[in-house]
N, C-alpha and C positions, 0 to 999 in steps of 0.2 A: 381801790380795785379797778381794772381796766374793764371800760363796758364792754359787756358782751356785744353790743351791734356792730363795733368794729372786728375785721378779719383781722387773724392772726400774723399773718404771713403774706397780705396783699395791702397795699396802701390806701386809703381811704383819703377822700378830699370833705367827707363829714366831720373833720376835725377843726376844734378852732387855731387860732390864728398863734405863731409862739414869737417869742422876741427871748433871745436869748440869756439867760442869767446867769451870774457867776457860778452856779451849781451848775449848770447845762454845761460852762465851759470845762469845768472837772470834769464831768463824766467823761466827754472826750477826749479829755487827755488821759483819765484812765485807761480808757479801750485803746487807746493808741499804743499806750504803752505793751497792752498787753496781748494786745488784738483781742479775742474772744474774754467776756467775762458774764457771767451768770448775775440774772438781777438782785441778789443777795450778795456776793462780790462788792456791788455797786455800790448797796445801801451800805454795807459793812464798810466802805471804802468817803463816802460822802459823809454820811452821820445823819440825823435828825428826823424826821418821821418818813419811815418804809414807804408809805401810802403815798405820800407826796410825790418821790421817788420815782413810782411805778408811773405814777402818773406821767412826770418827766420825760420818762423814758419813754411812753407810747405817743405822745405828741412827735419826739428827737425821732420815732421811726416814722410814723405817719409822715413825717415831714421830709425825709428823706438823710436828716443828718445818721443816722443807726442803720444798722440792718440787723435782721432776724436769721440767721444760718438758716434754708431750707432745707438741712439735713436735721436738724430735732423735728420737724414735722410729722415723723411717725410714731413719737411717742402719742402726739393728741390726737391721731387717726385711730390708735389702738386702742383709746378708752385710758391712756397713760394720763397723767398731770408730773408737770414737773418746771420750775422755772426757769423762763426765758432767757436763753443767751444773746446775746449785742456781740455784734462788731461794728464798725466803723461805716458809716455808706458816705458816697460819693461827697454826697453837699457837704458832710464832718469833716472828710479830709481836703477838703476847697476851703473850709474855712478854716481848719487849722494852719494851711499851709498860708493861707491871705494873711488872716489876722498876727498869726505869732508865731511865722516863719519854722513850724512842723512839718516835716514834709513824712510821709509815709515812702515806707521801703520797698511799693509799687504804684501806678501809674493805678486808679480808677479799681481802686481797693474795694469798692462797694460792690462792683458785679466778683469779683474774685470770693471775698466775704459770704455773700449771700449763696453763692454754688457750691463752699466748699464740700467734701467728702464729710462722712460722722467718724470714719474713723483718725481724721485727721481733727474732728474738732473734737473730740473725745481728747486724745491726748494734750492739743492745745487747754484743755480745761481743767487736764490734770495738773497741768504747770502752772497755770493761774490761781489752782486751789492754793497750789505751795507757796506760791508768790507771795500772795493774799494774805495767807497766815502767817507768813515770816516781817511783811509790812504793816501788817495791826501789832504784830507782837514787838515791836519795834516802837511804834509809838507808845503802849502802853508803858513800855521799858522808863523811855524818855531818858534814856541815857547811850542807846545804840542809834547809828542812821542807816536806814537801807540804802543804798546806792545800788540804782540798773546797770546794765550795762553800756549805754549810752553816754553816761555819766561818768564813767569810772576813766583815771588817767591813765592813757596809754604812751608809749613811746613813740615817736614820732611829730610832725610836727602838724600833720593835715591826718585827718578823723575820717574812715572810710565808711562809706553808707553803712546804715546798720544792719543791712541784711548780711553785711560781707566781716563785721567788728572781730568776729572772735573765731576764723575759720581758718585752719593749721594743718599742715600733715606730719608726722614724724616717720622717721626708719627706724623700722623694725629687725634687727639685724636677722641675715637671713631669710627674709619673710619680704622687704620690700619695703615701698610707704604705705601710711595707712588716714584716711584724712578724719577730721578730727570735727565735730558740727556738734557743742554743747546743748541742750536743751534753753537751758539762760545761762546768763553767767552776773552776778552780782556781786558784792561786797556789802560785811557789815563795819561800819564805818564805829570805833569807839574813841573815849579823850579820857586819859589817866588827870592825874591831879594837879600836874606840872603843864597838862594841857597838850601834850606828846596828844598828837591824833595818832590812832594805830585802825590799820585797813586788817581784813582778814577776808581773803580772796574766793569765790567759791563757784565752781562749773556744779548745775542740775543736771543733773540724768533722771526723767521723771517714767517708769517702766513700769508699762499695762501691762505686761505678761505676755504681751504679741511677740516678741520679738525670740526667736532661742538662745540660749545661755550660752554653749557653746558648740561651735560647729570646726569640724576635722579641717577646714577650708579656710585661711582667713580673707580671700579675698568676698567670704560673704558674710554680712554683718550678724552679728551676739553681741552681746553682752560680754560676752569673756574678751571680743575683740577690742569693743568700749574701754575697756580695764588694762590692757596692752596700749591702750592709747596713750593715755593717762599716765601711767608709768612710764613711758617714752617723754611723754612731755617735759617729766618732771628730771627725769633721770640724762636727759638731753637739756635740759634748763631752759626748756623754748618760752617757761612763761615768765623767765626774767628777761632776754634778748629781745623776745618779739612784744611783749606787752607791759614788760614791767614791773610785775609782781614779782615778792619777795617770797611767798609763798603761795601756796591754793592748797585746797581740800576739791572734792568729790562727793557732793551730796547723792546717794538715789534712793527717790521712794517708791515706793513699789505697792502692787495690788494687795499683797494679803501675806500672811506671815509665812506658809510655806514656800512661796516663789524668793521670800526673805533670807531665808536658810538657805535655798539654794543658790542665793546672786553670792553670799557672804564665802560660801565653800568654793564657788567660782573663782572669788577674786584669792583668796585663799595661797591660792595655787600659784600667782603672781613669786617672782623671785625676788622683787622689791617693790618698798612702796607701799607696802600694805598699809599703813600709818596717813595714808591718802585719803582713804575711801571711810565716807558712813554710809552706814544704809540705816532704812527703818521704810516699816510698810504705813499707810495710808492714816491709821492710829496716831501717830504722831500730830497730824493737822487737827485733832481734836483735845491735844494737850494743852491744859491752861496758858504754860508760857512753853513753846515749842525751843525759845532760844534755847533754854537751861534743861531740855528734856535730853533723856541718856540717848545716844545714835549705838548701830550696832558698827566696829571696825572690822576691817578685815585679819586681824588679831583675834583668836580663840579667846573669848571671856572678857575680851576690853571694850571698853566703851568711851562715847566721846560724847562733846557737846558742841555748838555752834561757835560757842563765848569764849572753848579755852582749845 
């Protein structure tokens, strides 16, 4: 448990002294990975005693390798509890970029990190929920590998920074271009018997309910427009030409089961493609194996899974 005489959110020189451990050097490449992650993420993500953990974690910020978002700071002004999210600060990303040639996809990520907006880190956390629970579910598997998207083979011969990896536009007949900024984009990585590796491709859409479903306009963004995207992509074959894949799906998870019903009757409406898209609300991250749990498609009454 992190002593109370230290601040939450301001750094302290009353801490001892850290030298770095192969656990320390995870953690940061967790958070790299994912930018923001909740200190249960963490422990879920490292393994072996929580406590220990938390500990880690408060020296890595005290020290400057971490940062603390000061935008959760009003849950515990409120009288709220709730645990602490990490991103990356300055000294993390100096040593990840020194020691093992990581570089982060901006310049002095620590002050950006610790300013960001809540509603910006609210959604980055909704994706890291998903992450999290498709990468535990994966190992437990022991027979699937998650792959990021930094990792995943693209075409070409030279790999663009990662902030730029997976950013497209298609025409929309009609309507114009429309640009295309996945939430992640990952692959689950499986080996049949013969040893045949098989990829199966997959863009997040992870939707707080902030955004509206559909609007009369498409030069302003929904969800319906999301789903035009998509179907462009595929139906224009931008993610065999530009990336390489053979195929992709369209995962979105969503707040709560009514916004559910309506993203599904949205896409719905699509003239093709439908066979693209799962959805399922928040419930799903709390299913024993998520791989194998049923998605809703955009097909009245079908369902899917990760795996087939």
């Amino acid at each position: 448990m992190e002593s109370p005489r230290l601040p939450r959110f301001d750094r302290s020189q009353e801490v001892a002294a850290i030298h770095l451990e192969d656990r320390d050097i995870d953690i940061l490449r967790f958070i790299h990975r994912h930018r923001f992650l909740r200190s249960s993420h963490i422990a879920e993500l490292i393994g072996g005693s929580r406590q220990q953990i938390l500990r880690r974690l408060q020296l890595l910020f005290h020290h400057g390798y971490l940062e603390r978002p000061r935008a959760q700071i009003d849950y515990y002004h409120n009288g709220g509890t709730r645990e602490i999210v990490y991103g990356l600060g300055n000294k993390g990303e100096t040593w990840l970029a020194r020691e093992l040639g990581i570089v982060s996809q901006k310049l002095r990520c620590g002050e950006k990190n610790r300013a960001v907006r809540r509603m910006f880190l609210e959604h980055a956390l909704m994706v890291s929920d998903i992450i999290v629970a498709i990468e535990l579910a994966c190992r437990k598997s022991g027979s699937v590998r998650l792959l990021m998207d930094d990792a995943l083979p693209r075409n070409g011969s030279e790999t663009p920074p990662r902030d730029r990896l997976f950013r497209w536009k298609v025409n929309i007949p009609g309507k114009g271009k429309i640009g295309v900024i996945p939430d992640r984009v990952f692959a689950l990585e499986r080996s049949d018997e013969s040893g045949q590796r098989d990829l199966a491709y997959f863009f997040l859409e992870a939707d707080r309910g902030t955004m509206p479903v559909i609007r009369r306009d498409l030069s302003q963004t929904s969800m319906h427009r999301k789903f035009l995207a998509y179907e462009a992509t595929w139906s224009q074959s931008i993610h065999r030409t530009q990336f390489g894949f053979h195929r992709f799906r369209v995962l979105t998870v969503t707040n709560s089961a009514a916004r559910l019903e309506t993203l599904v009757e949205a896409c719905s409406q699509l003239e093709r493609g439908h066979g693209l898209f799962l959805f399922a609300d928040r419930s799903v991250l709390q299913k024993e194996d998520i791989l194998s749990a049923l998605w809703r498609t955009a097909k009245h009454s079908e369902t899917g899974s990760l795996l087939n």
